[in-house]
C-alpha positions in Angstrom: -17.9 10.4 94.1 -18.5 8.7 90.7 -15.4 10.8 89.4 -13.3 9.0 92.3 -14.4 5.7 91.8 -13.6 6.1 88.1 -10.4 7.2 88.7 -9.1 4.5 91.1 -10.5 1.7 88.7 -8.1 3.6 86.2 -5.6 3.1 88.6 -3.0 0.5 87.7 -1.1 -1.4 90.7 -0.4 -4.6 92.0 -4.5 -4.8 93.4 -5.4 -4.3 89.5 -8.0 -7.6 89.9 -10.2 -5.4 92.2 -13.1 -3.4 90.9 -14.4 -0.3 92.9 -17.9 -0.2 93.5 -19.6 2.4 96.3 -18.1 4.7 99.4 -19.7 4.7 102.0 -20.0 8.4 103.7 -20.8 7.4 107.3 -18.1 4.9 108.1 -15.1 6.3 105.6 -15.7 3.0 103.7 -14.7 2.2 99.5 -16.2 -1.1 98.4 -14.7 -3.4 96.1 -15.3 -6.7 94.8 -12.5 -9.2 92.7 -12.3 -9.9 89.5 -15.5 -12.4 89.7 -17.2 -9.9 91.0 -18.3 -12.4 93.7 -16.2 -11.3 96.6 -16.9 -7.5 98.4 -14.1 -6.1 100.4 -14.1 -3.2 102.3 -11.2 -0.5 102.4 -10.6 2.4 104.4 -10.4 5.9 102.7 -7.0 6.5 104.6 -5.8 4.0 102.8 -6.8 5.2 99.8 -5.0 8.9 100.5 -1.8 6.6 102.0 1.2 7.2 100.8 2.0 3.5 100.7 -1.1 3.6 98.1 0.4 6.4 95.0 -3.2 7.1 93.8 -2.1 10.7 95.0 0.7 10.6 93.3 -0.7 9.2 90.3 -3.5 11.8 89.9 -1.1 14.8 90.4 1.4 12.7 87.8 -1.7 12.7 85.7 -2.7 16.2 85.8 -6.2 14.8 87.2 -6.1 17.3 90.0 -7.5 21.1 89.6 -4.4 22.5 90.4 -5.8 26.3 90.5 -8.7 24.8 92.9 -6.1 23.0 94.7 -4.0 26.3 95.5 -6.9 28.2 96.3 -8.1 25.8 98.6 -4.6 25.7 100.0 -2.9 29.1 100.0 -2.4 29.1 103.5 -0.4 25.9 103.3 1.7 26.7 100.4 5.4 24.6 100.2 8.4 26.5 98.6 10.6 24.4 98.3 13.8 25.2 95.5 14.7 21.5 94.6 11.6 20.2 94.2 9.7 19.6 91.0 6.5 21.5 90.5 4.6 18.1 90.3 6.4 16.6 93.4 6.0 20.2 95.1 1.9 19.8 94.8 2.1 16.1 95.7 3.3 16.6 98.5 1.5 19.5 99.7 -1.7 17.7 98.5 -1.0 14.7 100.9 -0.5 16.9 103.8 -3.8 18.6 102.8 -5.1 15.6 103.1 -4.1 14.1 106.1 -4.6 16.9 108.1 -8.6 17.0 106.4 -11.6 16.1 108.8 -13.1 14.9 105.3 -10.1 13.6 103.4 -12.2 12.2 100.6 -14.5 14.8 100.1 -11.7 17.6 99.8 -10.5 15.3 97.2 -13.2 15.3 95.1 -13.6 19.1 95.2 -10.2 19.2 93.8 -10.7 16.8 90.7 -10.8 18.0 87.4 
């Protein structure tokens, strides 16, 4: 879980005054606080995974996914798909992994380098 939180205060987008903190496992909850580090806000992990988000994006851009993990863990749901880039090929098939996951978030971090 550290891994995570490392990697999404790595993360640069519009929210970059926010600092993760914790995740909760019961509720599906990531806790941040602003820049002041007086404020705590709590997010949803489905928003994290969103597409509206790009962290996916950005860790498969990154090459901070275990791609040979990733298409073990996923040979059954392989894409083929002849226009698509091999980068934009696994994106995609990592975010409908993920949203069809009972445990989005900790699939995710078995598949972090």
């Amino acid at each position: 879980m550290e891994k995570l939180i490392e990697l999404l205060n790595e993360y640069e987008d519009p929210r970059s005054w926010i600092v993760f903190k914790s995740y909760d496992n019961y509720d599906g909850t990531f806790y941040w606080v602003d820049c002041d580090g007086e404020t705590e806000i709590a997010w949803s992990d489905s928003l994290i995974i969103s597409k509206k988000f790009w962290f996916i994006q950005r860790l498969v851009e990154n090459e901070k996914i275990d791609i040979n993990e990733f298409m073990h863990k996923s040979r059954d749901w392989e894409i083929f798909n002849e226009k698509l880039s091999a980068k934009e090929d696994d994106y995609l098939s990592l975010l409908m992994l993920l949203s069809i996951q009972d445990e989005p978030i900790e699939f995710l971090i078995s598949i972090l380098k």
